[in-house]
N, C-alpha and C positions, 0 to 999 in steps of 0.2 A: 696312680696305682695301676700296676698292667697285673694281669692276670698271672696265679701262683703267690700273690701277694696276701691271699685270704688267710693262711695258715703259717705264721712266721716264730712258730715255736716260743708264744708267749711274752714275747719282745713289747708289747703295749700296756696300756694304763689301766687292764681290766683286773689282776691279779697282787696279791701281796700287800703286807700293813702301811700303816703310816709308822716311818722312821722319825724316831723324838730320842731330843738332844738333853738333855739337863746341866747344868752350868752350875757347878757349887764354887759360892760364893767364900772366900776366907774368912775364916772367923775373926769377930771385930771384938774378941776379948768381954770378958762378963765387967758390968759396971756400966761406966761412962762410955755412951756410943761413939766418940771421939777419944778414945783408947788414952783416957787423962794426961793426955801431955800438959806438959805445964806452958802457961805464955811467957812465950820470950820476953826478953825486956827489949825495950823498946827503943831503937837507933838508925842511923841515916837512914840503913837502906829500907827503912818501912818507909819513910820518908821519898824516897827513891820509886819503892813500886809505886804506894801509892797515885804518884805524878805519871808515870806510865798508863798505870789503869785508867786515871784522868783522861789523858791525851789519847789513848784508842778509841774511848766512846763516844769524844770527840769528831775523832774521824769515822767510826759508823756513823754515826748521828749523821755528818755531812755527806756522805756515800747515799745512803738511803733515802736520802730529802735532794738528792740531786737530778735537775732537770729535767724535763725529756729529750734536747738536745745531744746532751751526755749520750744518752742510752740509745738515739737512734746512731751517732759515730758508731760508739761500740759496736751494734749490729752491722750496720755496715764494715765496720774491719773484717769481723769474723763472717762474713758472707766473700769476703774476698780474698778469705784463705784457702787451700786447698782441703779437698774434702777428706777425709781418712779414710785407709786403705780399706774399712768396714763400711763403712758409709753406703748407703741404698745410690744408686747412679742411674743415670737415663735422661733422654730428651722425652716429649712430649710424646704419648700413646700415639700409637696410629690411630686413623680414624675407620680405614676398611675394616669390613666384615666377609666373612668366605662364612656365612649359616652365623652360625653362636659364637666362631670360631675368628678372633683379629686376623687379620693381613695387612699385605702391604707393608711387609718389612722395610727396615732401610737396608741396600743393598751395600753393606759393612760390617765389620764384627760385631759393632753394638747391638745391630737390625737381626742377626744372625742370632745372640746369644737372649734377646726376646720372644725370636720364635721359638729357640727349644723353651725356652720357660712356658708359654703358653701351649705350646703343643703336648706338653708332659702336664699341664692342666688340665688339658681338653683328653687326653688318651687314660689319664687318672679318675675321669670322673666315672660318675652312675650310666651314664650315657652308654658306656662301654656293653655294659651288659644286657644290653637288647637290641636285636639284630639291628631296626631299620638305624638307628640313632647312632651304633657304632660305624656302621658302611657310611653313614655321612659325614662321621667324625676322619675316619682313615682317606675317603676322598681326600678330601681337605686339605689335610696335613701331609698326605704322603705322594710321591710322585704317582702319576696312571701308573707306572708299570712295576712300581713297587705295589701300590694297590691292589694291582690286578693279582700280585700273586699272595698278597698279605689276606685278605678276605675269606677264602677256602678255606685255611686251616685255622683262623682264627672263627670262623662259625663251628668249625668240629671240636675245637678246644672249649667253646663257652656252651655245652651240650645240654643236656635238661639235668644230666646226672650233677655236672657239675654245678649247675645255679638251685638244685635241690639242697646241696653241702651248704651252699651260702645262707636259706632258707628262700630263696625266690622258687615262683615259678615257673614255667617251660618260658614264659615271657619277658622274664626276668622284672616279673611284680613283689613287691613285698606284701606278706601277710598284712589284713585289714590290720591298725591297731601297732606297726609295726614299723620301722620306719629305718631303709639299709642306704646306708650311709660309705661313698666312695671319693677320697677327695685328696688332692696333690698339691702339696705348697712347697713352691720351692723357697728353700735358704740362701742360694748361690749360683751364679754361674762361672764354668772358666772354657776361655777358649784351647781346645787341643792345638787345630789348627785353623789356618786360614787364609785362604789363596784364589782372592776373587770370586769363583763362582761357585767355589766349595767352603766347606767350612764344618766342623768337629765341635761339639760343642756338649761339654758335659752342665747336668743339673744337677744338683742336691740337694734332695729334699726332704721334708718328711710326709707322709699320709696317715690318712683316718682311713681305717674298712672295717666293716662289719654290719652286724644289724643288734639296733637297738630296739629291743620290747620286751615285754612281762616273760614271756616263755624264749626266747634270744636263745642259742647255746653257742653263738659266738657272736660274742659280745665286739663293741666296738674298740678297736687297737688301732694303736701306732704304730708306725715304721718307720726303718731311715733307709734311704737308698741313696745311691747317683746310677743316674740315665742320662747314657751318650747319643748322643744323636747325630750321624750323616748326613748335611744341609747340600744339597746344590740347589742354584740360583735357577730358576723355572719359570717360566711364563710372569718374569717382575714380582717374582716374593720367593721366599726361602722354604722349600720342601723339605721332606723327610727320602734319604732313600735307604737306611737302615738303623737302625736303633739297638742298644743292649743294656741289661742293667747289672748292676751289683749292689752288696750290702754293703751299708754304711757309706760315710762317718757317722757314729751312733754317738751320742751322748750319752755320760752317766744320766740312767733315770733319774728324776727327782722325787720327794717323797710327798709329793699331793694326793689325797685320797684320791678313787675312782672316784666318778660322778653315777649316780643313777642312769636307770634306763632313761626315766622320763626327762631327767635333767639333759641328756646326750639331745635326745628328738625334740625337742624343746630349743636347744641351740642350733642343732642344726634348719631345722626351721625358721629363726629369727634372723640367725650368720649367712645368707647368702655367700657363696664360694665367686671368686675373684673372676671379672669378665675379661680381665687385665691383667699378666703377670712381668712387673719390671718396669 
């Protein structure tokens, strides 16, 4: 969630009923709940199913009661099909740390398209809205000399005015009691482009903002975006040297009720946010 994201005209889970569906059932005729057909009379082909319905329960029976040989082939076949084009992908996390923050990319598209995932993590989170915590975050992630000129105007854009609208403090604390909630998952990634020591790399995701408590007036929402991000290849790991977002792909909302205040801070408290992304 980068900033401007606090206010998305309603777009989240905090407004509007539960949509219900009702299903009318055709009516089964007054009388006999089996609309009094009469029984056929009785010739081969009852003879016929019968011997069928036999012969499948048959083979469930033996399906069900069969092996564990059986069943580890089968797993091993389908471990050695190709994955589907939805299918979650990746080698093994990195093991580097740059603060809170993974590194130590692989210097590849895959390596490329886990740092924008993680860094749209790390740039999404609560982190963001307090000075020291953000300058450590944009080190991190962005080149020196993207940093050096990213930091200025994003201290003037996160002002006291602004983190008052969110309900935080000049410090960007949350009310005792109160608990603001900033957090970035991504759905996807795809690579723009990719040419060795550069590399394009959009994410879509969706995020939580807001603050959840008793007196809230803006309550906790959803988002959908994608965020592109500018990678070159930097001191053996994948930077940022400019970034932009857009709206959507949104999904039709679905019709789950909202959750409570206290049910929101209650999750978010227990769900720790991903150290990992991809």
């Amino acid at each position: 969630m980068s900033l401007g994201d606090e206010h998305d005209g309603g777009s989240g889970m905090g407004g509007g009923g539960t949509g219900q569906t009702r299903t009318r059932l055709p009516d089964s005729g007054a009388g006999d709940v089996y609309g009094g057909a009469r029984r056929p009379a009785r010739n081969s082909r009852s003879l016929i199913t019968v011997v069928g319905v036999v012969v499948l329960l048959i083979a469930a029976i033996a399906f069900a009661n069969r092996d564990g040989a059986d069943e580890d082939a089968s797993s091993n076949a389908a471990a050695g099909r190709e994955a589907a084009p939805t299918a979650a992908t990746g080698v093994k996390p990195v093991s580097g740390k740059n603060g809170t923050i993974p590194s130590g990319f692989a210097h590849d598209e895959q390596g490329a398209q886990s740092a924008a995932s993680n860094y749209a993590v790390a740039l999404g989170s609560d982190g963001m809205f307090k000075a020291d915590s953000r300058h450590a975050i944009v080190d991190a992630i962005y080149t020196p000399a993207a940093a050096a000129k990213l930091k200025g105007p994003q201290d003037a854009a996160y002002s006291r005015e602004f983190l008052q609208k969110l309900g935080l403090d000049a410090n960007g604390n949350a009310p005792q009691g109160s608990t603001f909630v900033s957090r970035t998952i991504p759905v996807g990634t795809k690579v723009e482009s990719f040419s060795g020591d550069t590399a394009k790399v959009s994410v879509w995701y969706t995020g939580l903002i807001g603050m959840s408590g008793p007196e809230s007036t803006d309550p906790v929402s959803t988002t959908w975006k994608t965020w592109t991000f500018d990678l070159q290849w930097t001191a053996n790991d994948w930077k940022v040297t400019a970034d932009s977002q857009k709206d959507g792909p949104a999904p039709v909302p679905g019709d789950i009720p909202a959750s409570s205040a206290d049910d929101i801070s209650k999750a978010v408290a227990e769900y720790g946010g991903f150290t990992y992304a991809r």
